[in-house]
C-alpha positions, 0 to 999 in steps of 0.5 A, a space after each residue: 699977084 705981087 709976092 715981096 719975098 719970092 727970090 729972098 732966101 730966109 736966113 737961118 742960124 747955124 744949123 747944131 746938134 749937142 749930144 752929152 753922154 756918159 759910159 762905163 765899161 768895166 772889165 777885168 784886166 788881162 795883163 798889169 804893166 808896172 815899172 819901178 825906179 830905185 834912185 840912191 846916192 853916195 859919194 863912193 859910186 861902189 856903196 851907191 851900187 850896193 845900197 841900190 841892189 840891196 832896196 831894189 832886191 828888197 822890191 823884187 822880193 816884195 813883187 815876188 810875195 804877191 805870187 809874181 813869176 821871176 821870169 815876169 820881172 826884167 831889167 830895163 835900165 841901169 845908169 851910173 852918173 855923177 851928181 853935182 849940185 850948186 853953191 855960190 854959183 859953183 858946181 860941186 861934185 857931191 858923188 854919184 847916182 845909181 838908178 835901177 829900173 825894172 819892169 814887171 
């Protein structure tokens, strides 16, 4: 008996599996993490300061309204630096920016 094919291997297509799924998982969260930045600008670095704890006080008060504990807010960062925009090619001192970060 002749067989044509016998020592042949049949080629076969490259061998895939798609799977599609969707999930949902709902949970009621333990713990928020919130940072909140105040940015305020002026040409005399001192009524900068001030402008900047007179909102971010503002915030802290608003947080503390939702029944947030105060020792739950902190600090995370305080930064003065001068702010410099340019005109004709010109860099032009145009006074400082404080900017307060908090974490709650």
């Amino acid at each position: 008996m002749y067989y044509t094919n016998v020592g042949q291997q049949t080629p076969y297509g490259p061998r895939v599996i798609v799977v599609t799924g969707n999930g949902k998982v709902m949970a009621k969260a333990s713990s928020v993490q919130l940072q909140v930045e105040v940015s305020t600008q002026a040409k005399n670095v001192q009524v900068a300061q001030q402008e900047n704890a007179m909102i971010m006080n503002r915030v802290i008060q608003s947080i503390l309204a939702l029944h947030i504990p105060n020792e739950h807010i902190q600090t995370a960062g305080y930064n003065i630096a001068p702010h410099y925009e340019f005109e004709n090619n010109k860099q032009v001192f145009k006074g400082y920016e404080v900017t307060k970060c908090h974490y709650h």
